[in-house]
Structures are given as structure tokens and as C-alpha cells.
C-alpha positions as CSV (number, residue, x, y, z in Angstrom):
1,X,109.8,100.1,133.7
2,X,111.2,96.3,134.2
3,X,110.6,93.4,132.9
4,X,107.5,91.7,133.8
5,X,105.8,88.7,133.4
6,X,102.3,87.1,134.0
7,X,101.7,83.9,135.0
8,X,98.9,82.2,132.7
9,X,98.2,78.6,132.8
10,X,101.5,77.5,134.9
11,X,103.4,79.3,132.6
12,X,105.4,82.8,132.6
13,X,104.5,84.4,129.4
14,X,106.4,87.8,129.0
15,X,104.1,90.6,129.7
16,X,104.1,92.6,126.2
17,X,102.2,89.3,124.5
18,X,99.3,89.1,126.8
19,X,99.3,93.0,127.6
20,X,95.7,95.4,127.6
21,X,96.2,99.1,127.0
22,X,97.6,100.8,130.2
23,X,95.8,103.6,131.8
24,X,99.5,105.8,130.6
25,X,103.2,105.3,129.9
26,X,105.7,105.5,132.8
27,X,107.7,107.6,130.2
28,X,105.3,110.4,129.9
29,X,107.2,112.6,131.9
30,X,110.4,111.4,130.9
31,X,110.2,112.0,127.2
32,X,109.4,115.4,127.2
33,X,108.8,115.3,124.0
34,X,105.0,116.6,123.8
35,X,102.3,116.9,126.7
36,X,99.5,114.3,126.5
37,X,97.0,116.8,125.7
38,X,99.0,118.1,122.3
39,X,100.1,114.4,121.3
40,X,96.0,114.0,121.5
41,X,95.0,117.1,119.2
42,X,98.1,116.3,117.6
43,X,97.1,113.1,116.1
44,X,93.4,114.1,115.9
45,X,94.4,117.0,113.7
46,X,96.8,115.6,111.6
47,X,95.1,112.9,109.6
48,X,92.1,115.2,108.3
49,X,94.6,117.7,107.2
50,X,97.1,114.2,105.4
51,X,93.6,113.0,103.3
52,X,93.3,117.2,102.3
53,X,96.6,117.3,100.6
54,X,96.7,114.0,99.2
55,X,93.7,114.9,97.1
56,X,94.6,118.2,96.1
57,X,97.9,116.6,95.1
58,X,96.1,114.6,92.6
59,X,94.7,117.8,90.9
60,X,97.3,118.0,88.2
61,X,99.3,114.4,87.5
62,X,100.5,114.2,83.9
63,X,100.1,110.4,83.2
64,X,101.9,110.9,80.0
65,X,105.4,111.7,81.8
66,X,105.5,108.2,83.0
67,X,109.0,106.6,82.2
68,X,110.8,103.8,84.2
69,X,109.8,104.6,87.6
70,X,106.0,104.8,86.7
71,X,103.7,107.3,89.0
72,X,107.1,107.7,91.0
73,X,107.8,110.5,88.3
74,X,104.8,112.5,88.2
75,X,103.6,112.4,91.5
76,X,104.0,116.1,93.3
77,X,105.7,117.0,96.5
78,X,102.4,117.7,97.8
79,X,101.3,113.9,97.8
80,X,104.6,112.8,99.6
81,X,104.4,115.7,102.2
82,X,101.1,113.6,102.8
83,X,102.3,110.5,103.0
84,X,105.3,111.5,105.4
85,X,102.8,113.5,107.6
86,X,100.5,110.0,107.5
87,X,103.3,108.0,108.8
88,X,104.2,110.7,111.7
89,X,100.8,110.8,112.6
90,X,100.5,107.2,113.1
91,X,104.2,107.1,115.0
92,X,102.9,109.2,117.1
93,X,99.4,107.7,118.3
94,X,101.0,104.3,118.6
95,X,103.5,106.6,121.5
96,X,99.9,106.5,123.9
97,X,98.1,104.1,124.8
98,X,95.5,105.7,125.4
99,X,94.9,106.4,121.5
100,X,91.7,105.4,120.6
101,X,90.8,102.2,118.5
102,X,89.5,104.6,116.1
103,X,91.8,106.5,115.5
104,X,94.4,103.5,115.1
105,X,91.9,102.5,112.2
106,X,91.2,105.7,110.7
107,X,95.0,105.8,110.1
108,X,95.5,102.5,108.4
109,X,92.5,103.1,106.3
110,X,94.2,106.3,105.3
111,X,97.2,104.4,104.4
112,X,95.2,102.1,102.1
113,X,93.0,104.7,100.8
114,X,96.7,106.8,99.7
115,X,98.0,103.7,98.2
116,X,95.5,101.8,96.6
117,X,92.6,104.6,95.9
118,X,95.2,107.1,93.8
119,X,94.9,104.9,90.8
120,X,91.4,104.7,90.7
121,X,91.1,108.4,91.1
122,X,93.9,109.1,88.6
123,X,93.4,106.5,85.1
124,X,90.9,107.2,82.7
125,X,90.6,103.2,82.4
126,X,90.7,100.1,84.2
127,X,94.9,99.5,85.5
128,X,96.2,95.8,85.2
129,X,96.3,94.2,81.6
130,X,95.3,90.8,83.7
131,X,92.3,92.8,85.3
132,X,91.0,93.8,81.9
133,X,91.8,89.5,80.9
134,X,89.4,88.6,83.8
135,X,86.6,91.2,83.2
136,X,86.6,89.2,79.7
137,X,86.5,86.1,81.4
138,X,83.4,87.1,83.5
139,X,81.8,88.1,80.3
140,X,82.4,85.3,78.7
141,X,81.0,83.1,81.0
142,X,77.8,84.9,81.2
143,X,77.0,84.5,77.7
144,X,77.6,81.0,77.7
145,X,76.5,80.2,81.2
146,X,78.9,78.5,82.7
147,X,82.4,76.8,80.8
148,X,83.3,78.8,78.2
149,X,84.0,76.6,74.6
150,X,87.1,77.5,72.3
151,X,89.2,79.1,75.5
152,X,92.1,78.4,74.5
153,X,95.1,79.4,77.1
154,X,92.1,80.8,79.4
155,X,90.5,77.1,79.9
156,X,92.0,76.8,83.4
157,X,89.7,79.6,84.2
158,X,87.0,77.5,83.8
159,X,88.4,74.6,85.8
160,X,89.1,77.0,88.6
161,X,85.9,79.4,88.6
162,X,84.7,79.9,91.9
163,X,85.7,84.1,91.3
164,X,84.2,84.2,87.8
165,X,81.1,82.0,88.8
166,X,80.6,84.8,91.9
167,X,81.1,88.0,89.7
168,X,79.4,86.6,86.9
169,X,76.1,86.1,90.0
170,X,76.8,89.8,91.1
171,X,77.0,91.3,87.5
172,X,73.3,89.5,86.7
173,X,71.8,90.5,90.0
174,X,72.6,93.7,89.9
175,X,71.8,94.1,86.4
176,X,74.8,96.1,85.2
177,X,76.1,96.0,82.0
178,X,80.0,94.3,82.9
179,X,81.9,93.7,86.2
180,X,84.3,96.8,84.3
181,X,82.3,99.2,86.7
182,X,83.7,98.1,89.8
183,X,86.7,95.9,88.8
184,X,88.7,99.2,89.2
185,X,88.0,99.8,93.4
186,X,89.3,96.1,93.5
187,X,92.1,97.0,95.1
188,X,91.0,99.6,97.7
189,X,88.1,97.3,98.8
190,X,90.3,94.1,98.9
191,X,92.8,95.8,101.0
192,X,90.0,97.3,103.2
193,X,88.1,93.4,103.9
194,X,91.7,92.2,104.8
195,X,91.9,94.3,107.7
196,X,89.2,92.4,109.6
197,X,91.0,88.6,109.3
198,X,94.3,90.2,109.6
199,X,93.3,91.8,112.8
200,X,91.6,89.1,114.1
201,X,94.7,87.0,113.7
202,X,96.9,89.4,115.4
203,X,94.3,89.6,118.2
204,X,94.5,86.2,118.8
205,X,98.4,86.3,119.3
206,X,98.5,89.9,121.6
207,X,96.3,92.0,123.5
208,X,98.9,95.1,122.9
209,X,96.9,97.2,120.9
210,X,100.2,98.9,119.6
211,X,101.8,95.5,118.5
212,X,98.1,94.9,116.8
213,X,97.5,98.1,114.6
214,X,101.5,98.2,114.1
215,X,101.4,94.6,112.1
216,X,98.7,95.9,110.5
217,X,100.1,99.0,109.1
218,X,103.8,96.9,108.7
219,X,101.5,94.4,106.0
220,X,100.3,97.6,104.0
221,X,103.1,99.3,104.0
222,X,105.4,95.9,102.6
223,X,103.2,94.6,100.7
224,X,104.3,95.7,97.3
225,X,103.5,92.6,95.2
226,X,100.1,93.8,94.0
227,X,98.2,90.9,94.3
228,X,95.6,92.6,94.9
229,X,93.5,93.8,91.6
230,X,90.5,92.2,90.1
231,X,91.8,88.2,89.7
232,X,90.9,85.1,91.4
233,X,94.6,84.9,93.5
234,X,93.0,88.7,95.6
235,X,89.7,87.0,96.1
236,X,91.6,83.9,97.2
237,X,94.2,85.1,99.5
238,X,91.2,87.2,101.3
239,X,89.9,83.8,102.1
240,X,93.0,82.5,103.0
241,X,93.5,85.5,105.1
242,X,89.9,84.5,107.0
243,X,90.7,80.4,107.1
244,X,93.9,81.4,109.3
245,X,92.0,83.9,111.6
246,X,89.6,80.8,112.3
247,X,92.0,78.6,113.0
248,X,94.4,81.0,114.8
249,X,92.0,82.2,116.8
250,X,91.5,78.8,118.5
251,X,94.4,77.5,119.6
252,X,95.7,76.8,122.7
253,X,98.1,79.7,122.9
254,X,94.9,82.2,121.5
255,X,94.1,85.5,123.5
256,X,90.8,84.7,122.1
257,X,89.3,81.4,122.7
258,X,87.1,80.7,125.1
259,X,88.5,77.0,126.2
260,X,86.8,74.2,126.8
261,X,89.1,71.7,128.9
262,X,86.8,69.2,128.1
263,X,86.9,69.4,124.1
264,X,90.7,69.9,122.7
265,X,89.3,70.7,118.8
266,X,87.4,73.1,117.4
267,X,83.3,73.4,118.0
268,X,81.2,72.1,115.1
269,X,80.2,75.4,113.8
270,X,83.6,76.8,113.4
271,X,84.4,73.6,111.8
272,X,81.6,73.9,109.6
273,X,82.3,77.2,108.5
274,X,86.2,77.0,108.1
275,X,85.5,74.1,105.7
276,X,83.4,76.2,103.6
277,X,86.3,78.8,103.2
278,X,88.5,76.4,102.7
279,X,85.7,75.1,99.7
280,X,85.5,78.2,98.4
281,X,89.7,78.9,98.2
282,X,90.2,75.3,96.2
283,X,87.1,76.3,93.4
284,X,88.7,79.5,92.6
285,X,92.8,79.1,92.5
286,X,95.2,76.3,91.8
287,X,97.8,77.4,94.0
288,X,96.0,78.9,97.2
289,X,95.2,75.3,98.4
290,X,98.8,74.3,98.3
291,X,99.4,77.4,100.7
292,X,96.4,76.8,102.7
293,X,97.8,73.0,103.2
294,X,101.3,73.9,103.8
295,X,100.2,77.0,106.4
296,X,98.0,74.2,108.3
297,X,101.0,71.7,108.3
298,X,103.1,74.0,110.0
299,X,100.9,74.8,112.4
300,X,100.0,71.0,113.2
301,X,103.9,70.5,114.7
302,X,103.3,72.0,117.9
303,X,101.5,68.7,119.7
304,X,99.6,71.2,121.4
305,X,97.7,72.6,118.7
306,X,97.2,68.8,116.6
307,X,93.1,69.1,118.0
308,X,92.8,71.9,116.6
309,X,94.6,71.9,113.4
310,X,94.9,68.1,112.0
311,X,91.2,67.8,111.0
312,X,91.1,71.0,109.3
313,X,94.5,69.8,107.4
314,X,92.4,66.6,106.3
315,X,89.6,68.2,104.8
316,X,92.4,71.3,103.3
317,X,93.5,68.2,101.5
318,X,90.3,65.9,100.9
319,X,88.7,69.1,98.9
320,X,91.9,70.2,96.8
321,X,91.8,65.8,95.8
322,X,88.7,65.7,95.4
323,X,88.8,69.4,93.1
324,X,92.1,68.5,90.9
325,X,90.8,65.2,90.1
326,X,87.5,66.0,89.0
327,X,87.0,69.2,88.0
328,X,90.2,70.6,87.4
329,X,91.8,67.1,86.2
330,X,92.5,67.9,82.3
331,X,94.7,70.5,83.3
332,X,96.3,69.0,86.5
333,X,96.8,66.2,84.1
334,X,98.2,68.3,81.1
335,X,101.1,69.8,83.2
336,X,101.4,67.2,85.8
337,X,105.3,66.4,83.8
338,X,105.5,70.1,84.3
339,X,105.1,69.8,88.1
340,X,106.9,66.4,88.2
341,X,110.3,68.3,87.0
342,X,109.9,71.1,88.8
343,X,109.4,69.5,92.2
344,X,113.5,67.7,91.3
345,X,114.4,71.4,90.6
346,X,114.2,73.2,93.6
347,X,117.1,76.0,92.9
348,X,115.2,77.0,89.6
349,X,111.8,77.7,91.2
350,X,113.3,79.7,93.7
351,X,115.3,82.2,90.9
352,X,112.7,81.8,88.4
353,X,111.1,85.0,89.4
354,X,114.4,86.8,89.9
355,X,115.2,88.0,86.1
356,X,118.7,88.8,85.2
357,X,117.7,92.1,84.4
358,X,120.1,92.4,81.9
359,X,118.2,94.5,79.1
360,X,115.5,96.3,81.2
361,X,115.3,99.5,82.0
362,X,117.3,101.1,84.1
363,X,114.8,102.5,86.7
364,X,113.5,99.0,86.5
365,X,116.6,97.5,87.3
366,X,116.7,99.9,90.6
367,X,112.7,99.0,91.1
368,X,114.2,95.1,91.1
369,X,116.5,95.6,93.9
370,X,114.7,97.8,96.2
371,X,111.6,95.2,96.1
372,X,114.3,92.4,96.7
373,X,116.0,94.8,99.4
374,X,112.7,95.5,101.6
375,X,111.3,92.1,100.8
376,X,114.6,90.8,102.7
377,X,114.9,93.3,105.4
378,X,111.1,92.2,106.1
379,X,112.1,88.7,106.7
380,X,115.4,89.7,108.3
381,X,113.4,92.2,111.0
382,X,111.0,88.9,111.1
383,X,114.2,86.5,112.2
384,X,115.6,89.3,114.7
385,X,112.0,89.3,116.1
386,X,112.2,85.6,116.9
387,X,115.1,86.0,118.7
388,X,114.9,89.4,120.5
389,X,111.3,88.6,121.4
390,X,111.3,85.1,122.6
391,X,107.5,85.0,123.2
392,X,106.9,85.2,120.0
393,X,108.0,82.0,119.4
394,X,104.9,80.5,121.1
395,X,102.5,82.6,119.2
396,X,102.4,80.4,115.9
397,X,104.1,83.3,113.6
398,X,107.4,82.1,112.9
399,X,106.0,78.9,111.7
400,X,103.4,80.9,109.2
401,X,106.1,82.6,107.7
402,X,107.8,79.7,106.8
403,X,104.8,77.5,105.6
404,X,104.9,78.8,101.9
405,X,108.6,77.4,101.5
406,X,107.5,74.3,100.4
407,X,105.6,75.4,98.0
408,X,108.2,77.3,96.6
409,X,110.5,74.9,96.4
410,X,108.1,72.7,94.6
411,X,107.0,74.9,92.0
412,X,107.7,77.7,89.9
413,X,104.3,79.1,89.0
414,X,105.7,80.9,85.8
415,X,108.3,82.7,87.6
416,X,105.9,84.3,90.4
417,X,106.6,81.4,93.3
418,X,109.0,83.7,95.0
419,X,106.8,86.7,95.3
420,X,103.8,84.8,95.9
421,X,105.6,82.7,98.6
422,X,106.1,86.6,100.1
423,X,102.9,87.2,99.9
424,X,101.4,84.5,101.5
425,X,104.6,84.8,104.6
426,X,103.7,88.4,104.8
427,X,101.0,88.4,107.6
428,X,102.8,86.6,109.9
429,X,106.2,88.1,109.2
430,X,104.6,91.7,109.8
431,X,102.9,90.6,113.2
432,X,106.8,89.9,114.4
433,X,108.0,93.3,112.5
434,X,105.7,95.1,114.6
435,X,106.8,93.3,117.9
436,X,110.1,93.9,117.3
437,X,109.5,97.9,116.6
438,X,106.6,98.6,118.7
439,X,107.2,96.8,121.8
440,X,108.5,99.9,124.0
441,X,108.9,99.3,127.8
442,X,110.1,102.7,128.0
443,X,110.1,105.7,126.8
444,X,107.6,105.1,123.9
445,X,107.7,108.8,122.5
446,X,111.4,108.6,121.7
447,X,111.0,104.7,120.3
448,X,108.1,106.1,118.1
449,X,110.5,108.8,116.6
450,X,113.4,106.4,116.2
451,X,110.7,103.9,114.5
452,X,109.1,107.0,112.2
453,X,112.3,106.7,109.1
454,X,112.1,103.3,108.8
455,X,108.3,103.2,108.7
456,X,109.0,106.0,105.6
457,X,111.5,103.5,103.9
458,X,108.8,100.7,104.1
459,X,106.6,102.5,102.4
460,X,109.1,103.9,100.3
461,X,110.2,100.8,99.1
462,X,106.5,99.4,98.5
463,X,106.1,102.9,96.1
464,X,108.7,101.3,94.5
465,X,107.2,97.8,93.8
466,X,103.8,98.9,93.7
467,X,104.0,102.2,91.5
468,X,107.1,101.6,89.6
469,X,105.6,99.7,86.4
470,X,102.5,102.0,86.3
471,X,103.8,103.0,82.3
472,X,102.6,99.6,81.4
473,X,99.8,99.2,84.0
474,X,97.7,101.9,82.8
475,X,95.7,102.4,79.8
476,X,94.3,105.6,78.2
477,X,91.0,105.9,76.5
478,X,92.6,105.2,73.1
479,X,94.2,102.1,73.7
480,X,90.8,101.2,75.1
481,X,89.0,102.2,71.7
482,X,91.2,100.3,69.6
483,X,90.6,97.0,71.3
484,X,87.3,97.6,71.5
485,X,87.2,98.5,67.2
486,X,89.2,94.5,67.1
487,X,86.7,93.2,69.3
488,X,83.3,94.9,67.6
489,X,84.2,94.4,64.0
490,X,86.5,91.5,63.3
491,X,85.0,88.2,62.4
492,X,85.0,85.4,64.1
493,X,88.1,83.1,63.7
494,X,90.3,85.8,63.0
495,X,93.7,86.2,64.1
496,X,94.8,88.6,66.6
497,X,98.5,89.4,67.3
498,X,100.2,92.0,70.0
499,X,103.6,92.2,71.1
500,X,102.3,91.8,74.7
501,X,99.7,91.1,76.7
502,X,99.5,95.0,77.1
503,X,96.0,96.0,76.1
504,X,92.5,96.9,77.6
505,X,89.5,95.2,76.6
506,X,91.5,92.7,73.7
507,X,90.3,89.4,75.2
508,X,86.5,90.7,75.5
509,X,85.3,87.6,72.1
510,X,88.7,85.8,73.3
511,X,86.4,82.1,72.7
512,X,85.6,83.8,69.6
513,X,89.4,85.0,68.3
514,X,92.7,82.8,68.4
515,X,95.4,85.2,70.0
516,X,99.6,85.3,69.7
517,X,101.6,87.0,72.3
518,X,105.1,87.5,70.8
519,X,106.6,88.4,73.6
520,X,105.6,84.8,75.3
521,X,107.0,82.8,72.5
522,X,109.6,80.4,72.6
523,X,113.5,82.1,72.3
524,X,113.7,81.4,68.5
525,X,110.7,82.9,68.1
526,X,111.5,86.0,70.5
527,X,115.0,86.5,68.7
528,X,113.6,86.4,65.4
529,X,111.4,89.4,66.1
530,X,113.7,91.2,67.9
531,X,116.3,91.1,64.9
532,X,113.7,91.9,62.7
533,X,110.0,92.0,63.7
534,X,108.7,91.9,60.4
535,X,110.3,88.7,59.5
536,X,110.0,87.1,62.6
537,X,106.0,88.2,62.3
538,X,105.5,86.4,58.9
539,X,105.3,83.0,60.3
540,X,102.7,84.0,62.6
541,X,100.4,85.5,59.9
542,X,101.3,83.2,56.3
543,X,98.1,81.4,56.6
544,X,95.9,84.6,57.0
545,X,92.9,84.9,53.9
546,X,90.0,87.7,53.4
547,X,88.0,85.2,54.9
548,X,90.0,84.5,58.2
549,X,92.4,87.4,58.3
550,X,94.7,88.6,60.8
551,X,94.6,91.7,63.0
552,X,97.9,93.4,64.2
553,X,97.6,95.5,67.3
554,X,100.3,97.9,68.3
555,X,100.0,100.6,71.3
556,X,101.9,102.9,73.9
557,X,101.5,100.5,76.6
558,X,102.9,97.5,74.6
559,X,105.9,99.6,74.1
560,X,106.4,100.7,77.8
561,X,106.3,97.0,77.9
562,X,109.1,96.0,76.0
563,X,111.1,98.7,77.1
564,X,110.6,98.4,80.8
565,X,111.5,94.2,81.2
566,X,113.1,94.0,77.8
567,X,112.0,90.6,76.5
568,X,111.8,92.4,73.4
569,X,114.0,95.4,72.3
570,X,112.2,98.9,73.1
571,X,111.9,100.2,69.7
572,X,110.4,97.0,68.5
573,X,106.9,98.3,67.8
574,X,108.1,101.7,66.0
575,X,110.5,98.8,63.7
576,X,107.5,96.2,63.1
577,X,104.7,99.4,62.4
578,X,107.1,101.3,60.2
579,X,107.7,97.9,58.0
580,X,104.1,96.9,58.2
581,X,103.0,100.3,56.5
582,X,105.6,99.3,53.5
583,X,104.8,95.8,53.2
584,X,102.2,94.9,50.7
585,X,99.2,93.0,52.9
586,X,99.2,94.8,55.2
587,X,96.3,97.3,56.1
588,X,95.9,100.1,58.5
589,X,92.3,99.9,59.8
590,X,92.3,102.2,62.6
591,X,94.9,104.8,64.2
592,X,94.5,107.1,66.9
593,X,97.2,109.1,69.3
594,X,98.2,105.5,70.9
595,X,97.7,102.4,68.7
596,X,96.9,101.2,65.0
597,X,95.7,98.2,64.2
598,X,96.6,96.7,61.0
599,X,95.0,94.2,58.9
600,X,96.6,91.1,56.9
601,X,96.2,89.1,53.9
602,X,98.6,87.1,52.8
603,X,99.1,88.2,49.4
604,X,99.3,84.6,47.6
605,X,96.8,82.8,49.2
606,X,94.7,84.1,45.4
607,X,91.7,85.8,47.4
608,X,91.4,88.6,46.0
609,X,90.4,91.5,49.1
């Protein structure tokens, strides 16, 4: 098969971007590989018999032999003989065109069902110490209806609470007890609702159904940032994900719109409802907005898409004004010096997020290159796209994968800028992944096997990312039990102390109890404790009394913490519990198989206990 074009408009636009499914491949014949009939059963066959073994694979996981690779270690052959057959599958039906829709769907389903359902089906508890943080949050707005009073660090949650407001709706309607009974299919469900936007987006750029359900299965299988739990930046990106399907979908160079030649911008519904999304992203994240204006920036420079896009940009940034100056101005204004610095220090935001690795684990330190490694060959697959397939340079893609470079230059975000500027780049960057290694002219079969190990080290390398801290991400039943013994029976005003941010269910009264991190102290602080924990603990507890005392929590996944990112030494909480039990003032209050919590009063405040 040649090259061949289509004219459309005046214009020759190469034929794979404006391509419908073909009745059958000119390289049926020549591939040889398998008849039409087989590839058919084939495919049919082999998904039913990929979700089979990945569930009996999950029969017998022992969580407790998780190390520095996470569920990479305890996961069976059985579940990776799925996966590989999954990925071969899917290979294969994107080889005919004539695979059904379906089918195309029922695979990436499968693929986000494999990744993001095994968790669910595997913990005993909630995964994500930040998921537990914003169950809390939900809580706590419920019982004071609305802002919660005495937040603390958590305030910005109530100047951003469009996510908390929403769950906080859902819990009360539905009448159930917490949002802790569904925050745990977050991620399955998340991933699920992006399909439609993302689809939707690449629809509007190709009628190739191969080049379609390929970007959609190259974004699942390299996304590996897990953004995706129960937080405000999932629900956020899911509407940022929608506002650019809206707007994609009705530009000039869209495969979608239905133009009028009359009207260059877009209808007043459409307008109407892509300003509500764009509401709903700037009340429920700080930095969202900032991608959904830089995203709408870039694709205002093509003159021929300014109709469209400018007015869109306008109210983008009218509503984030109009949010961080009312609403969310006491902390804009807090860290506004903070911003201010970081936008003169454009190097440091961009290696913020790239730790020197230096004292983590070892398996952590391969974890850290191989997300680096396929976060780079995404981009570099994305660049070779650009050129090898110059009609994707009309198709608005290049210029979404760029738009979040601003924003990182500008801003560190705690040392996350860099993967959340991958994040944000990633639906674009996979549509031109997928044109670069689905577009077969000829023989498809042989391009699908050829394409089949690299779709394996994508998802290989998101396993890596995704799985790889899963010692620290998940929580058993006792670690569960001992926040909740903190939570139930301390009184109010008293101090609670961890190593890390590592436990379930601690930040349930957090309006009601001042909390310490050690681990996110400054380096004084940090060295002091990890020299000698004890001593560099006093400071944090000398002003503890019988009436106000203070509440040290230590647990397994704390420790999996310090050992696996080493900001504190790994055997710091066997050190700090072994000189607590010594130490007169402090308390054991409650032990089980993975935490104790201790109790302190300093001994010469003259209280007597």
C-alpha cells in the first residue's frame, strides 16, 4: 500500500489522520501470520481467559513479603502470564481493522481493571496515607458544615473544597457512615471516567480507530504517577481531561465538529458548559487552573484556532482571579514570597522532584530510574512522532504536551512539578506514541508483533512506578486500630507525633489534635533524630502535662517509610521505641503486631499522672 492522501478543505492531509476503518488490510495475505477467522476467535478468546488468571493469581499474595520493590515481589507468575497474554491480545486486534469497538474497549478496561482493581481486591484497608488524610478532611467538614476551624496545615483544603464539598454532598445523601467505603475503588473508577474525555479527544484528532484505542491503552500503560486515588488533584485532572475534549473537539482541524462558516467560536452551550468545568477545576485544586491556562495558551498560537480558544482562556483566567483573591486569598497571600522565588529559580523546580537518592533503598533507587527512563522514552517516542508523522503536527498534540512547561518552570509544588507536569503532558504525548507505533500501511500483523515487547516494557516500567512503593502505601488492620485507639480516646489538644505521614485513619479529630511529622522538619531537626531519635524527640514533647499530653505513634509502615526514601535512617523507629520504653515519661498505651503508641508527660512539669 502507498502513500495516500485526501484532499479536505484545499488541503492534502495524509490519509492515516482522517482515516475510517477499512473493510481489510492489503497485508492479510502477505503476513501469513494467522487467517482472519483465528486472529478473530483468537482475540475473542483470549481476554476472558487473561481476567481468569489474573484473579486466581490473587488467591495467595503475602503482603507481608513486601520489601523495596513493593507488590513487584509477591506478585505470582500467574498474574504476569496475564498481563503479557493481555498485551498480546490487544497487539493483535489492533492487526484488523475489522476488530470490533468492543472489543478494543473490553481490552483497555481489562488493562485498568489489572492495574488499578488488584489493590482493592488485595489490602485489608484503604492504600495511600494522603487518601486516608482526605477521608478525614471529608469528615471534618461534615461535622462542622462547611470550613473546618483549628486546621492547621490542612486549611488550604478549605480554601480549595470543591472535592470535599462534593463527597461531603454524596456521603449525606446516601446516608453512609464515611466516604472510607468507596474511597478505595477511587482509582479503578477514576481511570474508567477518563476513558470517555480521553477518547473523545483522540477522536477529534483521527478517525483511525487503531491510532484511537492505541493512545488510549499508551496513557494507561505510562501513566505511573498515581495520581489517581481519592484527592482533589484525580477529581481535577478528570475535569481537566473533559475541558480539553470540549475544546479539542471544536477546532478547526477537529474530525468532529460540525462547522459553521458563518460562526468561527464555539456555540453558547458548549461555552456554557466548558465554563462550568473550568468552575469546578479552580474550586477544588490550586494548581490545575495554572495547567488548564497554560494548555489553553498553547492552543491559542495557531491563528486558526484564536475563535475558539481565546474566550475560553479569558474566563480560564477571570475564575482562577477571581478564586485566589477571594476565597483562596490567605493562602495565595501567605506563600505568594514562596512563588515569587521560585518563579527566579527555574533549574530548582525542575530537579526538585528528582532526589539524589543517596540513602534510599536500593530497589528504590532502580524504581527512580526506570520511572525517569520510561517517562523520557514517552516524550522521546512523542518528539520522533512529530517528525516521522508530520500530520500530527496540525492536530494540536505537540503543543498540549508542552503546555505544562511553564508551569514547571514557575513552580516547584513541593518537589512534585516534574511528575505532575508528566501527568498533565501525558494525554497528548500518548495520542502521538500511538501514531508513531500503530500507524501500519503495511503489513499490520508483523508491525503488531514488532510493537507487542515494547507495549510489555511500558507497562513494565509503570509496575515499577505504580507498585514499587506499595510497602509504605498499604496499611493492615493494626495499623488501622491503633490510629483509631489515638483518635477515640485522646483528649482534645493533645499532641500527636509520627515519624511520617504513614498511618491510616490518624488525621480523623485532626481540627481537634496538633500533629508533628519528623520526617518533614527542617534539616536540624531531621539530623538530630536521626543521630539520636530520642534526643532529637525531646524538643517536640518538653511542654507535654497530664492535662495536654503527648501521643507517640510508631508502625510498620512508618518504617517501610524511612527505609524506602531515607529521609530518616531505616532503623530509626526500632532506636526511638526501644529508648522510649527506658525513658521515664514515657507510657505504652497500646501495642499490637504493627504499632504502639506511647504516652508522654514530661516528668518536671509537677503534675503528678
Amino acid at each position: 500500500m502507498g502513500k495516500r492522501s485526501t484532499l479536505t478543505g484545499g488541503r492534502t492531509v495524509p490519509h492515516s489522520s482522517v482515516d475510517t476503518h477499512l473493510p481489510g488490510d492489503s497485508g492479510t495475505a502477505r503476513d501469513g501470520l494467522l487467517s482472519t477467522t483465528t486472529r478473530q476467535w483468537v482475540v475473542r478468546a483470549a481476554l476472558p481467559a487473561v481476567l481468569v488468571l489474573w484473579l486466581l493469581s490473587l488467591r495467595e499474595v503475602n503482603l507481608r513479603g513486601m520489601d523495596d520493590l513493593g507488590l513487584l515481589q509477591v506478585l505470582p507468575v500467574l498474574f504476569w502470564v496475564a498481563l503479557g497474554l493481555l498485551v498480546a491480545g490487544f497487539c493483535l486486534a489492533l492487526s484488523d481493522r475489522r476488530t470490533p469497538g468492543g472489543w478494543f474497549a473490553a481490552y483497555v478496561l481489562g488493562l485498568i481493571a489489572i492495574l488499578h482493581v488488584t489493590p482493592g481486591l488485595l489490602y485489608p484497608t484503604l492504600r495511600y496515607g494522603w487518601a486516608w488524610k482526605h477521608v478525614a478532611v471529608v469528615d471534618a467538614m461534615i461535622r462542622n458544615d462547611g470550613n473546618v476551624p483549628g486546621a492547621q496545615q490542612l486549611d488550604v483544603y478549605d480554601q480549595w473544597p470543591g472535592f470535599f464539598h462534593l463527597n461531603a454532598f454524596v456521603v449525606q445523601v446516601t446516608g453512609l457512615e464515611s466516604s472510607l467505603g468507596y474511597a478505595v475503588w477511587t482509582p479503578p473508577v477514576v481511570n474508567a471516567l477518563l476513558l470517555a474525555p480521553l477518547l473523545l479527544i483522540y477522536r477529534s484528532v483521527t478517525r483511525d480507530r487503531r491510532l484511537i484505542w492505541g493512545a488510549a491503552w499508551v496513557y494507561y500503560s505510562c501513566s505511573w504517577v498515581g495520581q489517581d486515588y481519592f484527592a482533589p488533584q484525580a477529581f481535577a485532572f478528570l475535569f481537566f481531561t473533559t475541558m480539553l475534549a470540549l475544546v479539542v473537539g471544536h477546532l478547526p482541524t477537529s474530525k468532529l465538529a460540525v462547522r459553521d462558516p458563518s460562526h468561527t467560536g464555539l456555540p453558547i452551550g458548549r461555552f456554557a458548559l466548558v465554563v462550568l468545568v473550568q468552575a469546578v477545576i479552580v474550586c477544588s485544586h490550586p494548581l490545575t487552573p495554572l495547567m488548564m491556562i497554560s494548555a489553553l495558551v498553547a492552543l491559542s498560537i495557531p491563528r486558526r484556532n484564536r475563535g475558539v480558544v481565546l474566550p475560553l482562556l479569558g474566563s480560564a483566567v477571570l475564575l482562577t482571579l477571581i478564586w485566589d483573591a477571594t476565597v483562596a486569598r490567605p493562602y495565595v497571600f501567605a506563600h505568594l514570597g514562596e512563588f515569587l522565588a521560585a518563579v527566579v529559580e527555574p533549574e530548582a523546580n525542575v530537579v526538585s522532584g528528582l532526589a539524589a537518592l543517596g540513602t534510599a533503598a536500593p530497589g528504590q533507587v532502580l524504581v527512580s530510574w526506570i520511572d525517569r527512563g520510561l517517562s523520557a522514552a514517552v516524550f522521546l517516542m512523542a518528539a520522533a512522532a512529530v517528525v516521522a508523522r508530520p500530520w500530527t503536527r496540525r492536530t494540536g498534540m505537540p503543543l498540549l504536551v508542552l503546555a505544562p512547561l511553564p508551569v514547571l518552570a514557575a513552580n516547584a509544588y513541593g518537589g512534585e512539578m516534574i511528575f505532575r507536569a508528566y501527568l498533565f503532558a501525558l494525554p497528548a504525548a500518548a495520542f502521538l506514541v500511538s501514531a508513531l507505533l500503530f500507524q501500519w500501511d503495511r503489513r499490520p500483523r508483523l508491525g503488531a508483533l514488532a510493537v507487542s515487547p515494547l507495549a510489555l516494557a511500558m507497562i513494565g516500567g509503570l509496575l515499577f512506578g505504580y507498585y514499587g512503593k506499595e510497602a509504605a502505601n498499604y496499611f493492615t488492620k493494626d495499623e488501622v486500630a491503633a490510629a483509631q485507639f489515638i483518635t477515640a480516646t485522646t483528649p482534645p489538644g493533645s499532641l500527636i507525633i509520627t515519624l511520617t505521614s504513614d498511618v491510616p485513619g490518624l488525621d480523623m479529630n485532626y481540627d481537634l489534635h496538633p500533629r508533628i511529622q519528623l520526617n518533614e522538619q527542617d534539616t536540624d531537626d531531621r539530623r538530630r533524630v536521626a543521630e539520636n531519635p530520642l534526643e532529637g524527640l525531646k524538643p517536640f514533647v518538653e511542654g507535654a502535662t497530664v492535662r495536654d499530653p503527648a501521643y507517640i505513634l510508631l508502625s510498620r509502615a512508618q518504617a517501610a517509610e524511612c527505609y524506602l526514601n531515607g529521609t530518616l535512617p531505616a532503623d530509626t523507629t526500632r532506636r526511638l521505641e526501644s529508648q522510649m520504653s527506658k525513658t521515664w515519661g514515657f507510657v505504652p498505651v497500646y501495642r499490637n503486631q504493627d504499632a504502639v503508641v506511647y504516652r508522654y508527660q514530661n516528668p518536671d512539669s509537677g503534675e503528678s499522672p
